[in-house]
N, C-alpha and C positions, 0 to 999 in steps of 0.2 A: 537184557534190559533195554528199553527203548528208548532210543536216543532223543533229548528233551531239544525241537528247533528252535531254533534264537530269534529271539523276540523280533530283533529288525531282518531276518528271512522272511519275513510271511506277513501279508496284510490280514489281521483277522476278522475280517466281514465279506460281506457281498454286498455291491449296489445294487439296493431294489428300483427294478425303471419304472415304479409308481410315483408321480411328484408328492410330496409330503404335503397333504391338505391342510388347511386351516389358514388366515392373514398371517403368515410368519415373515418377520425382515431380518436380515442380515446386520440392518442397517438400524435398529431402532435405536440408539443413542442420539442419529439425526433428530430426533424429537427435540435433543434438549437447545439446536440449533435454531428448530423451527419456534421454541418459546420463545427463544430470546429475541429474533424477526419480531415476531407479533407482541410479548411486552412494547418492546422498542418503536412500538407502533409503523412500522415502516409500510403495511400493507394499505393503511388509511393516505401516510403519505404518496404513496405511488398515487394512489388514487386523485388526489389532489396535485401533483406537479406532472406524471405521467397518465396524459390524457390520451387511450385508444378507445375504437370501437369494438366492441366483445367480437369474438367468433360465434360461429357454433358452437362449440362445445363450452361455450360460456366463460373461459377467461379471461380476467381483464389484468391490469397491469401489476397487480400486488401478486395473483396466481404465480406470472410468468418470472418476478425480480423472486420470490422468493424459492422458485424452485430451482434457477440457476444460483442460487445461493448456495443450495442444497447438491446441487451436482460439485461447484467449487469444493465444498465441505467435505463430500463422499472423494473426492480425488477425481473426479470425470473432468479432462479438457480438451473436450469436442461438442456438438452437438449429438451428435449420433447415441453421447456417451448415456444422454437422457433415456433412451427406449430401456437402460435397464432400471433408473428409477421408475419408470411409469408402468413395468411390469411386475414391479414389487408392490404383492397382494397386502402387506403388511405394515410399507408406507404408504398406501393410500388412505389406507384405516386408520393410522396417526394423523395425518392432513387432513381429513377429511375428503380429499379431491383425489381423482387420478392427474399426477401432472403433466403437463402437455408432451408432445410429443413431438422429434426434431425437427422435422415439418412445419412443427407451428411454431416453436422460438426460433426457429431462423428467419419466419416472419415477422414475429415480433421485431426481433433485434435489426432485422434492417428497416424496417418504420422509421429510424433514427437516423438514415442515412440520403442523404439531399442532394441530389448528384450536381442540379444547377448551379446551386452554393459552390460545389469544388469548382465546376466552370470558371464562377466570377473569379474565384480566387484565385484563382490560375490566369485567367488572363488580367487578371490588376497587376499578377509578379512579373509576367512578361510584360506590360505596358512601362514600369518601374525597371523594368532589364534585373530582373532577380529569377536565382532558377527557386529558392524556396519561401515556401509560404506557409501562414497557419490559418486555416479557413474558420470563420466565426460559427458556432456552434446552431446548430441547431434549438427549435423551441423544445425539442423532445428529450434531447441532449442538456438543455437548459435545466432542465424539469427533474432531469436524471442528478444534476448535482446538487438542485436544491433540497432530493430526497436525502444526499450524501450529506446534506448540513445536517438538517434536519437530525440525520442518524447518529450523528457526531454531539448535536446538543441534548438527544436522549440519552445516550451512553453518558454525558455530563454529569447527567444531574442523579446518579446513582455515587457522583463524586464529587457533594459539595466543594471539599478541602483541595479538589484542583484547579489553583489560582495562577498559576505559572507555567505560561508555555513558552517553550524553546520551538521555533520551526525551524524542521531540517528539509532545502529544497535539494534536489537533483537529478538527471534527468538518465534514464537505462537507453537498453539496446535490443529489442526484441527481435529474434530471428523471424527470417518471414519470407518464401519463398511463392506466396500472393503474384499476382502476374504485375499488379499493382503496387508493390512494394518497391519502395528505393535504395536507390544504394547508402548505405551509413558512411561514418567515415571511417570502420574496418573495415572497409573494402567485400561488405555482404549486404545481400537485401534486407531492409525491415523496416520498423518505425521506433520512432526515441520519444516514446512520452515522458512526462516528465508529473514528480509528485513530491507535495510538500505534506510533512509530517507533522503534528504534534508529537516533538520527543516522549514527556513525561506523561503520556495518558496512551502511546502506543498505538495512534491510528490514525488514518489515512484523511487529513483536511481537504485537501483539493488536487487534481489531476488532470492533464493537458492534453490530449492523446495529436501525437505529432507522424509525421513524415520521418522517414527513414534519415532524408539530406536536410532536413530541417535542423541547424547548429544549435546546441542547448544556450549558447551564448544569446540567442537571439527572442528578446521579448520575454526575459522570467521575470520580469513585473507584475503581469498577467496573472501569472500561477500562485504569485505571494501574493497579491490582495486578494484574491478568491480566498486562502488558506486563512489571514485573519479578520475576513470574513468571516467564516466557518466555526469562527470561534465563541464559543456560548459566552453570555453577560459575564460569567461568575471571574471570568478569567482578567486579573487586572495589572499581571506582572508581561511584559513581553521579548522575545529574545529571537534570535535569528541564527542560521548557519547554514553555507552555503561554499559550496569548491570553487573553479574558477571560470567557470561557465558561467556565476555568477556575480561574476567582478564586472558589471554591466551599470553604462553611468544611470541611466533612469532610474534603476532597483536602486543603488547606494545612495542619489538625491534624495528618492521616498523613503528609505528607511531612515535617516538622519534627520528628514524636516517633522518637528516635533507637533507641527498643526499640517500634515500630511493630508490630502483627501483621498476618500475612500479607504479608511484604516484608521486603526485606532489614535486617540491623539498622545503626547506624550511620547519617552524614550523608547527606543525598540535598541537593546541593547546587540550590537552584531558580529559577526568575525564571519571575514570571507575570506577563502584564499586568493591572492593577487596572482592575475597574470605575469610572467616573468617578463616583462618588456628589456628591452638591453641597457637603458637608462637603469632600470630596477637590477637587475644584474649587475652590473657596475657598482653601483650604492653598496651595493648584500656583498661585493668580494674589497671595497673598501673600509668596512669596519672593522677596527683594530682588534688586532687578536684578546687583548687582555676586556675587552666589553662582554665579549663569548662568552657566557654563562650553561654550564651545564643544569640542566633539569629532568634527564630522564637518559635511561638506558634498554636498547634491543635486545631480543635474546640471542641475536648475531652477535653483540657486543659493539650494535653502533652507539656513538654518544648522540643523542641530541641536544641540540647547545640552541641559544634564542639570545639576542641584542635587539635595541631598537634601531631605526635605521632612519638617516636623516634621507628624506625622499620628497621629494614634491611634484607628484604629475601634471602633465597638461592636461588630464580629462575633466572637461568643463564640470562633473559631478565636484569638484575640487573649487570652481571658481564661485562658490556659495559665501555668503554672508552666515558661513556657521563655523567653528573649531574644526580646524585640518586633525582629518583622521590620523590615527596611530598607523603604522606601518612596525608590523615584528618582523624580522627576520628570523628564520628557521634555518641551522647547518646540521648537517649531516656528516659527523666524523668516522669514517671506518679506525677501526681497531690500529695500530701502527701496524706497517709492512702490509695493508692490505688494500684494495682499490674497490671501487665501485665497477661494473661490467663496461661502463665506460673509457675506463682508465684513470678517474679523478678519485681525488682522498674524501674527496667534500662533493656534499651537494646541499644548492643553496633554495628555499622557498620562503613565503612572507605571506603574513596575512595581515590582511586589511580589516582594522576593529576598531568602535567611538567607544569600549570600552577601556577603564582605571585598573590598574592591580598587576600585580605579576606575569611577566610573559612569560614565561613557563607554563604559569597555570593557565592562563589567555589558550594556549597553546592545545594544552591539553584537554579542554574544554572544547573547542573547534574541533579535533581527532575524535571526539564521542560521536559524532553524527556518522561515522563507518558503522556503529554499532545500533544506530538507529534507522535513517531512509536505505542503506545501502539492504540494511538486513530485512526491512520489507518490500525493497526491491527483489531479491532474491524470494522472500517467501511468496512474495504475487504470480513472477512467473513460473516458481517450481513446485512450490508448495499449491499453490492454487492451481488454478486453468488460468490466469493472465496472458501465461506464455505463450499458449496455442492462440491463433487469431484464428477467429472461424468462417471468416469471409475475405473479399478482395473487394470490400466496398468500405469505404472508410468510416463511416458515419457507424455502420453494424459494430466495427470493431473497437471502434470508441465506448460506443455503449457496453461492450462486452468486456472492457478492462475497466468500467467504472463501476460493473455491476461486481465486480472479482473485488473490485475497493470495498463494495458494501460488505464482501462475502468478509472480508479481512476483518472489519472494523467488528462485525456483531462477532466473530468468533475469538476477537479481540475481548470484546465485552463479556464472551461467556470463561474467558482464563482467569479473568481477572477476579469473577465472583465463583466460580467453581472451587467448595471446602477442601479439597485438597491442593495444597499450597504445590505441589512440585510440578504442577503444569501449568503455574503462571507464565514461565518462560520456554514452554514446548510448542515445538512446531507442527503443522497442518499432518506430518505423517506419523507424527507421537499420539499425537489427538486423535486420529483414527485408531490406533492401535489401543489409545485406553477409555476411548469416552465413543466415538461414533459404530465404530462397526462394532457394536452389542449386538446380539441374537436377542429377540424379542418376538412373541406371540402378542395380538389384541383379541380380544373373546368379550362375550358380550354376559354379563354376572347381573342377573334380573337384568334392571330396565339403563344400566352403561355399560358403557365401555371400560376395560380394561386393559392397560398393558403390564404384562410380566416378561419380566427379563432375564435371562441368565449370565444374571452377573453376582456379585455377590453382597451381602447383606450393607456393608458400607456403602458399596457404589449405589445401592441404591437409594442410602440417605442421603448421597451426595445430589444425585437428579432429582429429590424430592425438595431440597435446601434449595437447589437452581431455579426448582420454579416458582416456588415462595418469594426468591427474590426478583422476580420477574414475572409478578401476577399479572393477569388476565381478567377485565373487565367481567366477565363472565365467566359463568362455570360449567366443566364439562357436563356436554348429554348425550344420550345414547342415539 
């Protein structure tokens, strides 16, 4: 009798070295990306804030921001990574366009890049004896974030009932061994842009794109009034959070003074973490034991404990004609018999807040933004192409992590409206796995077009539901 071979022995086929004819993409679920782009009108806005002159081969500014949308989506972070969308015969027949090719978005993206501008800036910091500096944006750069409002207030309004934003600012660390890149203060090259969040609607307001030795302490002013800026009408509750980069006197005067310019008027309710200054230190290890209030436990079995803490700084944000901020104190109890890696039982921190109620809760409410800006820090440079910078010109690579914000926020948009509820909260390499890299055919049935996917009968009620909620002024033609 003949011996039956075991299934994982043997490959059973043969590759045929004919290419499989016909528009087929790997990639067709990117469709349901590129709807959501064009509902969200964003190709009209390029056009209107991002003013280039076409090429030959005819792209203009909507072309190129939506096809690097489209590489972030597919997982590509490079330019190079473009030559295999632009040779997929099957996303071209979904776009309509072949999209460009690396040659010409590395063009594009450095149109955005002003070299004289970094000159001035450069020599204003040395004229002022400063080695860092944030050089003021370009018009193209300008253009680029008013598309990012813009994207931020169409996504809005598919959510009357979001009235209440929390922003979470804070500033990453992108590797970056650019010949142009500076040193951080981990002791590696890169750039520390920094981004402020709409907690509750999950997408990226405004974004800074910095120098490696540029301190995040320095100028987050700048980055919070862009962000509540950004913020559509409908929004009339406001709230803030921020680590100790920004405990900065300018930020805490504007966020407190309730007829602020340039921001909304009225409360912005806030909690920052304070710098540990040694006066501030002193204060947080003389509060008496029995004020310690427990309100939460580690899964190490540290306690966390919170007291108010009687403090009054010299930083002129303090010398205002307003109510002296609360100051909480934060302690950190290890378990008995155990130490911190330093040797200490305790460790002490404070946050700085002009809110009423429970410091505990106060407390716990300021720790949520780990789970907010931290986690779209992370998703930009890992989950997207953010992380790769694709130039050594700076103005290029500005534009190349605002356009990865764009990528965030519409793929943002499509979680949130996409029927199946359990990839509200997945990330860029879950979403490949169950919504982008679908196998799909376009074929032309009489006088349109069609795509057929292989996928299975729900998923594709679910892309038909997406794009119902995200019509299109017009209707497919062939």
């Amino acid at each position: 009798m003949k011996t039956k071979t075991p299934t994982q022995a043997k490959t059973p086929f043969a590759i045929d070295p004919k290419p499989m004819t016909g528009a087929t993409s790997a990639r067709a679920g990117l469709s349901a990306v590129s709807r959501v782009v064009r509902s969200l009108g964003l190709p009209g806005q390029c056009a209107a804030n991002v003013s280039i002159r076409k090429r030959q081969r005819g792209f203009n500014s909507g072309h190129q921001v939506e096809s690097l949308i489209l590489l972030h989506a597919a997982g590509g972070d490079c330019m190079d990574d473009m030559e295999l969308l632009r040779q997929d015969e099957g996303l071209t027949k979904i776009l309509g366009y072949q999209v460009p090719g690396p040659g010409c978005v590395g063009d594009f993206i450095e149109l955005f890049h002003d070299p004289e501008r970094i000159k001035h800036a450069e020599a204003e910091a040395q004229r002022q004896q400063r080695l860092a500096f944030i050089p003021k944006e370009t018009a193209l750069l300008e253009g680029l974030r008013n598309v990012l409002q813009g994207n931020v207030h169409a996504i809005a309004r598919h959510h009357p009932k979001w009235t209440v934003a929390t922003i979470d600012q804070d500033a990453t660390i992108i590797k970056s061994h650019k010949r142009t890149a500076k040193m951080t203060y981990e002791g590696m090259p890169g750039y520390q842009p920094m981004l402020a969040v709409w907690a509750e609607a999950d997408l990226i307001l405004a974004d800074e794109f910095r120098d490696g030795n540029v301190p995040a302490q320095m100028s987050p002013l700048d980055c919070a009034k862009a962000a509540y800026r950004a913020l559509p009408a409908q929004v009339t509750t406001f709230y803030y959070r921020g680590d100790s980069a920004c405990h900065e006197s300018d930020l805490l005067a504007w966020l407190r003074d309730v007829d602020r310019a340039d921001g909304p008027k009225g409360l912005i309710g806030f909690a920052v973490s304070a710098r540990t200054s040694v006066d501030l230190a002193t204060a947080l290890r003389a509060v008496k034991e029995k004020r310690w209030a427990t309100y939460g436990q580690d899964a190490d079995g540290t306690l966390r404990q919170w007291a108010e803490v009687d403090f009054v700084p010299g930083e002129k944000s303090e010398h205002k004609n307003t109510n002296p901020l609360r100051y909480i104190g934060l302690r950190l109890v290890k378990p008995q018999g155990e130490l911190f890696a330093d040797g200490c039982a305790h460790h002490f921190h404070a946050v700085i807040t002009n809110r009423e109620g429970c410091g505990g809760d106060l407390l716990n409410w300021h720790r949520e933004k780990a789970g907010t800006v931290e986690h779209v820090h992370d998703e930009l440079k890992n989950g997207l192409g953010g992380g790769q910078l694709p130039s050594a010109k700076f103005g290029a690579n500005a534009a190349w992590l605002r356009i990865a914000c764009l990528a965030f926020n519409c793929i943002s948009a499509l979680r949130q409206e996409w029927p199946d509820e359990s990839v509200r909260t997945a990330k860029a390499k879950r979403l490949r796995f169950t919504i982008f890299n679908i196998t799909g055919r376009v074929s032309r049935d009489r006088r349109k077009l069609q795509l057929r996917v292989a996928a299975s009968p729900e998923w594709i009620r679910s892309l038909i539901k997406l794009f119902a909620l995200f019509p299109l002024l017009t209707q497919p033609t062939g």
